[in-house]
C-alpha positions in Angstrom: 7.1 -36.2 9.3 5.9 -39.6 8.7 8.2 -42.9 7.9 5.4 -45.1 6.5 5.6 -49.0 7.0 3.9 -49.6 4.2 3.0 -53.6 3.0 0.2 -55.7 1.5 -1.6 -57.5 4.2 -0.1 -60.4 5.9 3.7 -59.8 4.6 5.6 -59.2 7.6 4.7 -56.0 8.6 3.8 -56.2 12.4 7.4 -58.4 13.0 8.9 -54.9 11.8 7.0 -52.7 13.8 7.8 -54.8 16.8 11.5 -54.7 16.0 11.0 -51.1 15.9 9.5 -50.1 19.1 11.8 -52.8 20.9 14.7 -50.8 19.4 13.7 -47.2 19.2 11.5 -46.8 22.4 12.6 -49.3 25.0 15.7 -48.9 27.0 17.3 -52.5 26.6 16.1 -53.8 23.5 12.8 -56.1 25.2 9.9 -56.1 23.1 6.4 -55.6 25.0 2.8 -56.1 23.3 1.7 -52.7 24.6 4.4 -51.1 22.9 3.3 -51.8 19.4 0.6 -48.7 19.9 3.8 -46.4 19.3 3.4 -47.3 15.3 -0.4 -47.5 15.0 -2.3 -48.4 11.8 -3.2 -45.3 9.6 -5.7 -44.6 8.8 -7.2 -44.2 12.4 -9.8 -42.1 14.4 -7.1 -41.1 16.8 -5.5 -38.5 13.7 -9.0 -37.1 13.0 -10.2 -34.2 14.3 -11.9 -34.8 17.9 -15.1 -33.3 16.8 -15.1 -35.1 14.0 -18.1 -37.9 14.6 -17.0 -41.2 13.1 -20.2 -42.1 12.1 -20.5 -39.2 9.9 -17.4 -40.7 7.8 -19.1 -43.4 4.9 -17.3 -46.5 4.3 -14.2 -45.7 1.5 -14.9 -41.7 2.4 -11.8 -41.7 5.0 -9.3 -40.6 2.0 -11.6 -36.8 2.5 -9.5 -36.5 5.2 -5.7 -38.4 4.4 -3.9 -34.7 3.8 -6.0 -33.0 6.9 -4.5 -35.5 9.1 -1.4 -36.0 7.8 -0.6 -32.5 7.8 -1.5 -32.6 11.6 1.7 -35.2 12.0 4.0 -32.7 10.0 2.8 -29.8 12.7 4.3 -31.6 15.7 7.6 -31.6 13.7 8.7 -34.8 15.3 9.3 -38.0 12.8 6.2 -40.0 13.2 6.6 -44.5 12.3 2.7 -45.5 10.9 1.9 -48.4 9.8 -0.2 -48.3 6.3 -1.7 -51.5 4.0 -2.9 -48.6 1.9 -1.6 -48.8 -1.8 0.0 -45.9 -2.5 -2.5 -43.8 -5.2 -5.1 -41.6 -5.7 -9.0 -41.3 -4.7 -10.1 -38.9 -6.7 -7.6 -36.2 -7.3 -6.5 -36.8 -3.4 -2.9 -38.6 -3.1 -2.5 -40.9 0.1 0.1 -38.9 0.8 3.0 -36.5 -0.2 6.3 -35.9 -0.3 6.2 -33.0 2.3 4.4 -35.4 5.0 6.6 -38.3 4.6 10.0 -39.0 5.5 10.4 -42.1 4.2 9.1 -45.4 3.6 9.9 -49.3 4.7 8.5 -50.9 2.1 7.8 -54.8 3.0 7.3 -57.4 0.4 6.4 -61.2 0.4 6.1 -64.2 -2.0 2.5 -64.0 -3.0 2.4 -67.5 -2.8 3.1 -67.6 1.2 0.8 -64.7 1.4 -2.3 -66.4 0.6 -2.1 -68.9 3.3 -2.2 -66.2 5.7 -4.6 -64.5 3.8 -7.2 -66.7 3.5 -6.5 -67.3 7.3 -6.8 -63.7 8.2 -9.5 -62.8 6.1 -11.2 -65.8 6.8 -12.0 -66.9 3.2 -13.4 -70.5 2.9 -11.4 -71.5 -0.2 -8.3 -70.8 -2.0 -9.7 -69.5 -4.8 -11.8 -66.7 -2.5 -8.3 -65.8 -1.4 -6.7 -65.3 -5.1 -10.0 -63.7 -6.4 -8.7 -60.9 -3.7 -5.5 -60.8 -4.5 -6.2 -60.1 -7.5 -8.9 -57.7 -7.4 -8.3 -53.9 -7.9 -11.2 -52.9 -5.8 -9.6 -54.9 -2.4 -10.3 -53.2 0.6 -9.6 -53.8 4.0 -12.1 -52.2 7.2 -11.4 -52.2 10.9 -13.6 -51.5 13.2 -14.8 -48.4 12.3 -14.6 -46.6 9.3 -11.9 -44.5 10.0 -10.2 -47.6 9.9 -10.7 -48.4 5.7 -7.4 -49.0 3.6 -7.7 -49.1 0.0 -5.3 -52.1 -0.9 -6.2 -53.1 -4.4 -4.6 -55.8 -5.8 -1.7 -57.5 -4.2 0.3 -56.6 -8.1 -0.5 -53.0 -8.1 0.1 -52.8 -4.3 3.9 -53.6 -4.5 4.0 -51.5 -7.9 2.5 -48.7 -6.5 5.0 -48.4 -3.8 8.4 -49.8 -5.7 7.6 -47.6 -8.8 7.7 -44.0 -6.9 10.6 -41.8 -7.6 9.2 -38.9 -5.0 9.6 -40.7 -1.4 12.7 -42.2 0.0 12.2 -45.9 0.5 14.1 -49.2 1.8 12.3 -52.5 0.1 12.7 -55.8 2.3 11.3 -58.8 1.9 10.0 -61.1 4.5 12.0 -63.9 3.7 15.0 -62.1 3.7 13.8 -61.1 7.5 13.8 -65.1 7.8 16.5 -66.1 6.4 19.4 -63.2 6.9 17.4 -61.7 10.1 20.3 -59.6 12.0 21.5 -58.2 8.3 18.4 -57.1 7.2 17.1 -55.5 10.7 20.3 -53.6 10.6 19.7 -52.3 6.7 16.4 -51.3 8.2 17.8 -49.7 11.5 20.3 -47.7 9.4 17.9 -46.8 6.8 15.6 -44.9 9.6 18.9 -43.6 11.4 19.8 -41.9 7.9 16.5 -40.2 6.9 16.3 -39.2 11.1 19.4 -37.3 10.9 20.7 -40.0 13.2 24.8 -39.9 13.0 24.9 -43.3 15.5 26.4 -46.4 15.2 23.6 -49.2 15.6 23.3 -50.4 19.3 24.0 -54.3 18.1 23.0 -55.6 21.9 20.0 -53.6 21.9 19.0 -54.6 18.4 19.8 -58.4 19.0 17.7 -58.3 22.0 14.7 -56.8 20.0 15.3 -59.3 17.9 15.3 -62.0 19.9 12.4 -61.1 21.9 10.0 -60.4 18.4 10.8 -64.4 17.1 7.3 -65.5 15.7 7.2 -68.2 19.1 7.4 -65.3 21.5 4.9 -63.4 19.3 2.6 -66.3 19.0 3.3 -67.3 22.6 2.0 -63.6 24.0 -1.1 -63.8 21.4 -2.1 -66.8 22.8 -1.6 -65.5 26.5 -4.1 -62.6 25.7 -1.3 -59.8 25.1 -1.8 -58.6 21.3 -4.9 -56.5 20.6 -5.0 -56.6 17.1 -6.8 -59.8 15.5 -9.9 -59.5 13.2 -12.7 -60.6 15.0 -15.7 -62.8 13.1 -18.3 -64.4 13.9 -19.8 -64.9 17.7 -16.4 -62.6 18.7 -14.3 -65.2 17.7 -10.9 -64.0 17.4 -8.8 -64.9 14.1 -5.2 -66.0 15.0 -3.2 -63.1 13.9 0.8 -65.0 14.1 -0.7 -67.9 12.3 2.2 -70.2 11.0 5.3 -68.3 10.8 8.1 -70.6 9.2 6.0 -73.6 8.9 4.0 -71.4 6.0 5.9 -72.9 3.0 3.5 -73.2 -0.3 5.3 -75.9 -1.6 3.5 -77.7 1.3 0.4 -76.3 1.4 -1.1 -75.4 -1.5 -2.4 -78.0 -4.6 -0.9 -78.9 -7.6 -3.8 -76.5 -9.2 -3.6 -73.7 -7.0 0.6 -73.9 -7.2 0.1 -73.9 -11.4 -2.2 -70.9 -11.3 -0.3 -69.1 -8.7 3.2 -69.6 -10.5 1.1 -68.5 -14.2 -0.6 -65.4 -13.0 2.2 -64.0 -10.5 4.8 -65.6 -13.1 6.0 -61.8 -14.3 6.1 -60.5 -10.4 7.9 -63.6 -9.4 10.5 -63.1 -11.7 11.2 -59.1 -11.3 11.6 -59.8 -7.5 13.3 -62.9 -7.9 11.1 -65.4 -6.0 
């Protein structure tokens, strides 16, 4: 069955899967770039069928084929981490997934204020305003590099809702800056969290997890990018790579963003902001 690691883009959600395969598939605890294939990014060509020609599959059509593959997972009867950007809905009758596939879900939140820096960034948007118009658009997609690789993400709102709001799927919500701010506490809510849906009746393995956690601090992340060892940036123009671990704790908005965009960040989100206490 599956344990989704599910955020909106650009919210933390590659720190947890490193924490993760540090912790649950390494013997001391040190974190390695190659590792982070263990939770790959769903949807993917590697859970399609391998007849299945990915050029065959139209952009946005990969959600013909969410249950086929995810039923695959449930047939190897072994829990399964994925990492997912995908809001949690429906494409036409078809849900993104169900309760039968899924174990549960680490849910990963951040102040939508912080996440448009690294938006905009990652996405390579030329203005502020290019990056809220996508945040707030219900139609937001993101594509990889083939289109098996096409998450419906909608809007940043109905992304958090969509996940927070379902009764059917057991689910552990953590915020980014509590993964700053109260780092060893949170890791360990999340460690126990997957220890409890596994059927795991273990104390956590505190050296292990502080060396996964030492070893996945955004410098040693950003460090190993810029040494060639992560795999996963979006790539733009002329193959020029975007810089995936982009500012880390120097990405504060109060900083960054103008008086305008602050005032029509803090109005729009103003509801959100409250109800997750930002």
């Amino acid at each position: 069955m599956i344990i989704w690691l599910a955020s909106y883009p650009k919210s933390g959600n590659t720190w947890v899967r490193a924490v993760l395969v540090s912790y649950y598939f390494t013997h001391d605890g040190n974190f390695n770039f190659e590792d982070l294939s263990r939770i790959p990014d769903y949807p993917n060509k590697i859970f399609l069928e391998k007849n299945l020609e990915i050029k065959d599959i139209k952009d946005g059509d990969i959600y013909k084929y969410w249950e086929t593959s995810q039923k695959k997972i449930l047939e190897r009867k072994q829990a399964k981490f994925l990492k997912t950007h995908n809001i949690l809905g429906s494409i036409n009758g078809i849900k993104f997934t169900k309760p039968e596939y899924s174990l549960g879900v680490i849910h990963i939140i951040r102040d939508p204020r912080n996440v448009i820096t690294s938006i905009k960034n990652h996405l390579n948007f030329k203005s502020y305003e290019d990056a809220l118009n996508y945040m707030k658009s219900k139609d937001a997609f993101i594509k990889g590099e083939d289109s098996a690789r096409f998450a419906f993400v909608g809007s940043w709102r109905s992304h958090y809702t969509s996940w927070m709001s379902d009764q059917s799927l057991r689910r552990i919500t953590i915020k980014y800056e509590d993964m700053q701010n109260n780092c060893d506490e949170t890791f360990k809510k999340i460690i126990n969290f997957v220890n409890r849906i596994r059927g795991i009746n273990e104390n956590i393995d505190e050296k292990k997890l502080q060396k996964s956690i030492e070893t996945t601090r955004f410098e040693k992340l950003s460090s190993g990018e810029k040494e060639g060892k992560f795999n996963e940036n979006v790539v733009i123009k002329n193959n020029k790579k975007v810089k995936f671990f982009y500012m880390g704790p120097k990405n504060k908005w109060e900083n960054l963003l103008s008086e305008k965009m602050k005032n029509e960040m803090n109005d729009y989100f103003k509801g959100d902001i409250s109800i997750l206490k930002y």
